[in-house]
ROTIKOL-596608 format. One record per residue: residue number from 1; x, y, z of N, C-alpha, C, O, CB in turn. Coordinates in steps of 0.001 Angstrom, whole numbers, plus 500000, padded with zeros to 6 digits. Glycine has a CB too. Example, Ala and Ser with C-alpha at 12.3 -4.5 7.8 and 13.67 -1.06 7.14 Angstrom:
[atom 1,[513190,494310,507800],[512300,495500,507800],[513200,496700,507800],[514236,496681,508465],[511308,495527,509046]]
[atom 2,[512850,497750,507080],[513670,498940,507140],[512900,500030,507870],[513409,501138,508039],[514084,499402,505725]]
//
This chain:
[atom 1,[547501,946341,831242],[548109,947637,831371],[548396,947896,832843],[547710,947525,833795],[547207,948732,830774]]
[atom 2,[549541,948604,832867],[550013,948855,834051],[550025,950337,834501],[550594,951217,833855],[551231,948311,834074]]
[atom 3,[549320,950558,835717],[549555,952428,835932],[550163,952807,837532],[549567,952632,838594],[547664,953430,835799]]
[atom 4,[551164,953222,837381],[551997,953528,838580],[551805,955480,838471],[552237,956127,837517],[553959,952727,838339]]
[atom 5,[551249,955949,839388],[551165,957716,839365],[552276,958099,840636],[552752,957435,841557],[549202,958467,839826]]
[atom 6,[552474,959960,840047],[552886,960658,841283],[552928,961811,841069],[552917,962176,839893],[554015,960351,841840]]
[atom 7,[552995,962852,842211],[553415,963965,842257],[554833,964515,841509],[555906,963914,841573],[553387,964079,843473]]
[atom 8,[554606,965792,840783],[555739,966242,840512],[555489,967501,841055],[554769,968143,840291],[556177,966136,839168]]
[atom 9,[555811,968160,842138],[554991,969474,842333],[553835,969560,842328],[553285,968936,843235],[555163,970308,841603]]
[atom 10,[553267,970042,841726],[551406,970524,841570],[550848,969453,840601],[549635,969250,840669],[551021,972377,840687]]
[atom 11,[551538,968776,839752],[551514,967882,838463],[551103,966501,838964],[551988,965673,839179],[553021,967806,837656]]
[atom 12,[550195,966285,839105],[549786,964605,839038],[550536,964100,837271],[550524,964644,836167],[547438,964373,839100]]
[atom 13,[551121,962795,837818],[551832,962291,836453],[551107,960664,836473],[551052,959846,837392],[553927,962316,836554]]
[atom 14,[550718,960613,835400],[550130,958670,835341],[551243,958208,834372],[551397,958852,833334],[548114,958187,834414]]
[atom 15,[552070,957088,834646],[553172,956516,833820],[551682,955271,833378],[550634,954968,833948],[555054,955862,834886]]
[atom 16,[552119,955005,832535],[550870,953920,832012],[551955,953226,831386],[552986,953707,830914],[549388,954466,830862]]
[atom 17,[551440,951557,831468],[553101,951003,830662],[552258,949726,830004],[551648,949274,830973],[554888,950346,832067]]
[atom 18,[551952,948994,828946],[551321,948306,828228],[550491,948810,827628],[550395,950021,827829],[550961,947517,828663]]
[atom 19,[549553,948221,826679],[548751,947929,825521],[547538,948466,826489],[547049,947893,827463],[548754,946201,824797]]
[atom 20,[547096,950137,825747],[546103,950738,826380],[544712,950633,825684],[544302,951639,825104],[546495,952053,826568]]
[atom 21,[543890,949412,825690],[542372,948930,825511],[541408,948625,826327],[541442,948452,827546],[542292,947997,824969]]
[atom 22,[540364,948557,825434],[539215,948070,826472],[539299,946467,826713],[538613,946021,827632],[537616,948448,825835]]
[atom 23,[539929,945755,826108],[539766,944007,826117],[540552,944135,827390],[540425,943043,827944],[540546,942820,824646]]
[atom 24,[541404,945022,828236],[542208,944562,829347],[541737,945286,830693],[542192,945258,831836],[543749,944845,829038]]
[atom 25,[540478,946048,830025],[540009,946936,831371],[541180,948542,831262],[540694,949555,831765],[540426,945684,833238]]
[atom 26,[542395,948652,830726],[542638,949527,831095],[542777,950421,830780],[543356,951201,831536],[543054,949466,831419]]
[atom 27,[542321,950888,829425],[541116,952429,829326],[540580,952500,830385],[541161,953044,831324],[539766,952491,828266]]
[atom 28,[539292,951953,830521],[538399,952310,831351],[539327,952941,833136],[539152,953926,833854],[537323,950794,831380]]
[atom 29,[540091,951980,833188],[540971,952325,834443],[541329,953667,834676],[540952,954402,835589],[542212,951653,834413]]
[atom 30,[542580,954050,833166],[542548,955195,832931],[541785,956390,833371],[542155,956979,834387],[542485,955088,832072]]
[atom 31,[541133,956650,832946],[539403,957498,832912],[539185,957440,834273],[539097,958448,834973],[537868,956635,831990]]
[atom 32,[539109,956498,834615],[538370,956353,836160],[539242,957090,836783],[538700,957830,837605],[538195,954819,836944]]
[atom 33,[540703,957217,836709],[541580,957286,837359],[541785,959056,836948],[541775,959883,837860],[542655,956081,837052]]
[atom 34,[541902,959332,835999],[542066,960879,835344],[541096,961657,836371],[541401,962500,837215],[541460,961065,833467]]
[atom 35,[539389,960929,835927],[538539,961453,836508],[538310,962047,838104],[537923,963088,838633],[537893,960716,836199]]
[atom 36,[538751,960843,838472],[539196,961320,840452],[540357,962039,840580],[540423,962909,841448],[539615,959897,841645]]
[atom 37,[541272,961817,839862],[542487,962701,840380],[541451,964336,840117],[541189,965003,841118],[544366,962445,839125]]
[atom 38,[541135,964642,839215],[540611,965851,838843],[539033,965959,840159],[538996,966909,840940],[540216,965736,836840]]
[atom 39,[538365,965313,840169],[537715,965585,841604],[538132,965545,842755],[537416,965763,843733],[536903,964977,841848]]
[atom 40,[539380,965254,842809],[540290,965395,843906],[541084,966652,844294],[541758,966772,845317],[541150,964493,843717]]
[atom 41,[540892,967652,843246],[541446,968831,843081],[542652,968888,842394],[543336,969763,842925],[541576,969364,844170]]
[atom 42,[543338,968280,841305],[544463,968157,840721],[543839,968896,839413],[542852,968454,838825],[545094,966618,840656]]
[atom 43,[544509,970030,839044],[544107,970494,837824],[544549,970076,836698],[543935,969986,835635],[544241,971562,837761]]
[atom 44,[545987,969730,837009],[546939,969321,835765],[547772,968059,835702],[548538,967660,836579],[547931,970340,835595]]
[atom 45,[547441,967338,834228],[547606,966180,834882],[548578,965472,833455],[548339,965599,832254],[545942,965397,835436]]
[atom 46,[549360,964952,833923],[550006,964355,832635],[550244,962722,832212],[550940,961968,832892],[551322,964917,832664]]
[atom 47,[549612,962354,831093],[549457,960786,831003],[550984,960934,830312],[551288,961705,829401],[547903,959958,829943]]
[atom 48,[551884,959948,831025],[553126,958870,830237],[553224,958408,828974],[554380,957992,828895],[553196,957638,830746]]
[atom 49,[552801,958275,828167],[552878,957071,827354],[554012,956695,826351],[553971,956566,825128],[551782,957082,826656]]
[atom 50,[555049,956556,827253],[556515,956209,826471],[556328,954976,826514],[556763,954470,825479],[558019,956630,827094]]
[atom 51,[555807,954082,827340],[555299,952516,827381],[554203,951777,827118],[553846,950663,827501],[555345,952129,828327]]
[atom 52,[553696,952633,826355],[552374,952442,825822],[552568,951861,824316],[552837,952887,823691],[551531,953868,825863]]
[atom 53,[552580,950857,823446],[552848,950872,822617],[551878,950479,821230],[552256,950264,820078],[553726,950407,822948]]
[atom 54,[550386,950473,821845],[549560,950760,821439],[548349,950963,821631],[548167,950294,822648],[549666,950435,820999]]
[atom 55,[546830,951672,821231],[546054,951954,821878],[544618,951756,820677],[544485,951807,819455],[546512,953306,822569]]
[atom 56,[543982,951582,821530],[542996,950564,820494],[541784,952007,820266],[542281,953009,820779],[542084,948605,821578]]
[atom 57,[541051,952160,819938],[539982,952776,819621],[538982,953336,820588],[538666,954522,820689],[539466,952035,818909]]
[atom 58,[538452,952156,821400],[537639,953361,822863],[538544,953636,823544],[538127,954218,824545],[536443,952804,824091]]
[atom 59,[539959,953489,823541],[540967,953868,824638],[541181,955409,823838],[541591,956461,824327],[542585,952645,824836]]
[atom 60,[540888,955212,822900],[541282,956924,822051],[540012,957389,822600],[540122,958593,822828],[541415,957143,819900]]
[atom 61,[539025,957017,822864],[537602,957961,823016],[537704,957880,824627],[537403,958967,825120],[535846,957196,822220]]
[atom 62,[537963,957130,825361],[538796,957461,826506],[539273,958526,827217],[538874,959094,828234],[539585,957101,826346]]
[atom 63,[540710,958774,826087],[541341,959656,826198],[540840,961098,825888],[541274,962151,826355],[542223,959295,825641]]
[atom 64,[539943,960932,825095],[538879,962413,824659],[537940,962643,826352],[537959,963694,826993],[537262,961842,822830]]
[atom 65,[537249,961459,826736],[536575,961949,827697],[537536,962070,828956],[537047,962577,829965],[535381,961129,827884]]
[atom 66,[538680,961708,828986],[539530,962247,830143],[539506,964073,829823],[539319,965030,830574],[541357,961423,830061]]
[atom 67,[539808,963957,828258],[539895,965782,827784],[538730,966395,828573],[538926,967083,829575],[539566,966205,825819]]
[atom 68,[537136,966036,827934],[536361,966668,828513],[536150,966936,829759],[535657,968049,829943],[535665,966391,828211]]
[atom 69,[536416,966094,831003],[536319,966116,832168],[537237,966778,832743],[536928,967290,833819],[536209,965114,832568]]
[atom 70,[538444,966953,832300],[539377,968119,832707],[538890,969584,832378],[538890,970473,833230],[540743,967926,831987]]
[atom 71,[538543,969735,831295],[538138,970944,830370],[536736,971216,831952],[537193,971967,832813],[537404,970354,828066]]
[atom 72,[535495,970764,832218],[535041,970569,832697],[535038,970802,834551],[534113,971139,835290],[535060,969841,832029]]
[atom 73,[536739,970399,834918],[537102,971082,835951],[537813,971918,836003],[538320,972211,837085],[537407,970603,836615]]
[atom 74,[538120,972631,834815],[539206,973825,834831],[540440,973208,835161],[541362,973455,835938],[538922,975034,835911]]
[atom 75,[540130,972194,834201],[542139,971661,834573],[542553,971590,833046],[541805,972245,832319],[542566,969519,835564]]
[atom 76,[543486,970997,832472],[543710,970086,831930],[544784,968635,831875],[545614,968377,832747],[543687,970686,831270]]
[atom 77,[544466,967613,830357],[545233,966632,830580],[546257,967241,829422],[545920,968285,828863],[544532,965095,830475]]
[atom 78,[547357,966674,829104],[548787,966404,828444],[549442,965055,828298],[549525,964183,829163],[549742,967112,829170]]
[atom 79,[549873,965028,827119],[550455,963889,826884],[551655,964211,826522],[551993,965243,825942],[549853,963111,826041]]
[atom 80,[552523,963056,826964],[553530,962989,826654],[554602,961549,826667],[554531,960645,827500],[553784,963931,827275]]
[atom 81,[555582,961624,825516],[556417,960505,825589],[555956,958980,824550],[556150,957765,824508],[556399,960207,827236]]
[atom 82,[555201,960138,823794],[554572,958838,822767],[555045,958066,821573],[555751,958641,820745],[553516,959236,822189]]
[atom 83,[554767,957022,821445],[555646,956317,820565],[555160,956620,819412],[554050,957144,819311],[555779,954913,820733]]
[atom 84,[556510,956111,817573],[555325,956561,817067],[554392,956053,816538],[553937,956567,815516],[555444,957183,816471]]
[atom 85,[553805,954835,817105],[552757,954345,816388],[551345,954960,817126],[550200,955049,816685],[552879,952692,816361]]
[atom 86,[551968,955368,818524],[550264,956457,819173],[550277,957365,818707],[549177,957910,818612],[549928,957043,820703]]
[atom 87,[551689,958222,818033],[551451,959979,817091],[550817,959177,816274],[549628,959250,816587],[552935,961177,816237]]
[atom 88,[550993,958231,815136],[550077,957921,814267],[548557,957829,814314],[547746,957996,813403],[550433,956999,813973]]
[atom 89,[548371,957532,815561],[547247,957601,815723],[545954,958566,815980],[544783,958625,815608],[547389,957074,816256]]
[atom 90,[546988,959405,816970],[545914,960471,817377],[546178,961412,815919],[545360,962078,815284],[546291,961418,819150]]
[atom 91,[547269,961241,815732],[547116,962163,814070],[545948,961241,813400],[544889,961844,813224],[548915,962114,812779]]
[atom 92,[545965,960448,813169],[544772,960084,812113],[543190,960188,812219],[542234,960096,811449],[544909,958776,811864]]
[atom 93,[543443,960462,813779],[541907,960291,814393],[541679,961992,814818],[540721,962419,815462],[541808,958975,816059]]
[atom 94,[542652,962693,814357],[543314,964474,814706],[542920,964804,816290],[542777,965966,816669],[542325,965999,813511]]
[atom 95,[542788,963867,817017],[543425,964317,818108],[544449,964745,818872],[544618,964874,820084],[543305,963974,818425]]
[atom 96,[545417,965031,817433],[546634,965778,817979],[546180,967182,817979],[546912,968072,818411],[548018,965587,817097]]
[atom 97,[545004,967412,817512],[544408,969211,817560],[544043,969246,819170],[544556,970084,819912],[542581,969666,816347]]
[atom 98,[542922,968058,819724],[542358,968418,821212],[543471,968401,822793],[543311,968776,823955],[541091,967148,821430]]
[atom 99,[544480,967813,822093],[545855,967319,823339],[546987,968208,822909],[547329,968462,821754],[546545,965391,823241]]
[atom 100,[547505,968634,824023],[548976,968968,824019],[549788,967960,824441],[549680,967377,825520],[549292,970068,824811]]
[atom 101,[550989,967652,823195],[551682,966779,823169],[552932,966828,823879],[552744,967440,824930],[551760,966562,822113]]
[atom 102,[553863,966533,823789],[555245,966582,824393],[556183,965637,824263],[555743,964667,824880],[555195,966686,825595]]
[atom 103,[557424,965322,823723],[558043,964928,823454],[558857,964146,824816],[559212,962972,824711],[558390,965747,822661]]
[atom 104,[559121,965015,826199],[559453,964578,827187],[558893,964936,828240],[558100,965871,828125],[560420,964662,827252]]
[atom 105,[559107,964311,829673],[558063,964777,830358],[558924,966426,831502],[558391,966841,832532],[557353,963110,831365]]
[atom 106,[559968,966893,831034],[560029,968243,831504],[559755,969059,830269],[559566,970207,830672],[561408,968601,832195]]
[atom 107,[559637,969019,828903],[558874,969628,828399],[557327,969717,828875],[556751,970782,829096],[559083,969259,827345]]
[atom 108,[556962,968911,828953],[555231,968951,829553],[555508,969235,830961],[554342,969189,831353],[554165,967302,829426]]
[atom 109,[556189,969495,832011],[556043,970282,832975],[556102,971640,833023],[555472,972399,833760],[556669,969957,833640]]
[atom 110,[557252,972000,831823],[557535,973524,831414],[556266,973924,830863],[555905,975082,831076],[558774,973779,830286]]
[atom 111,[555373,972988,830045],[554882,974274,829602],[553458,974427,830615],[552432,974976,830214],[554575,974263,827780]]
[atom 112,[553591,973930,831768],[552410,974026,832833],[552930,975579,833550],[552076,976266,834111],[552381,972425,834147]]
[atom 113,[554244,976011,833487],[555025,977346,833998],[554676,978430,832551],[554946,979627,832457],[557107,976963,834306]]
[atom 114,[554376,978035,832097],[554038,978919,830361],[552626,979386,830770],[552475,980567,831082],[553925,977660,828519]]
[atom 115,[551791,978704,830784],[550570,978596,830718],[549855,979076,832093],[548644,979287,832150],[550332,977270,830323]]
[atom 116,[550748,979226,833210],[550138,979215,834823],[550009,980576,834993],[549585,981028,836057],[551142,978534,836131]]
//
């Protein structure tokens, strides 16, 4: 897995581009990476995953403890740009209830102006 980040304004953005598991290290990367941006003072933060084209099981529990640790600093995370075999997923595992989703990534910037 590949993770290239940046600023969009106030918005830390992680583009993530390959097969998001633990057999490649890059869940765990992820996380590590969510986690400091948010002790770094970034409240709001948005994971990519238009290039993600699939995600294995602790990369979903992963993605929950990126949730908590945001929740945790008074931030949160957002997703957006998912294919649909990751909606399939977090629907099945109903983590489409704990994430706000987004279809593109200026929808998920707009609704950081909704919410601010």
């Amino acid at each position: 897995m590949q993770m290239t980040e940046r600023l969009n304004g106030d918005v830390f953005v992680l583009d993530l581009k390959g097969r998001l598991t633990t057999m490649d290290g890059g869940a765990q990367l992820m996380r590590d990476r969510v986690t400091a941006v948010l002790a770094g003072g970034h409240s709001k933060v948005l994971l990519n995953l238009a290039d993600v084209p699939h995600i294995d099981s602790c990369a979903l529990g992963q993605l929950a403890v990126c949730k908590t640790a945001a929740r945790k600093a008074n931030g949160t995370v957002k997703l957006f740009g998912m294919t649909s075999r990751v909606v399939q997923l977090l629907t099945i595992t109903r983590l489409t209830t704990e994430f706000d989703t987004y279809a593109t990534e200026q929808e998920a910037l707009d609704s950081f102006l909704v919410t601010a």
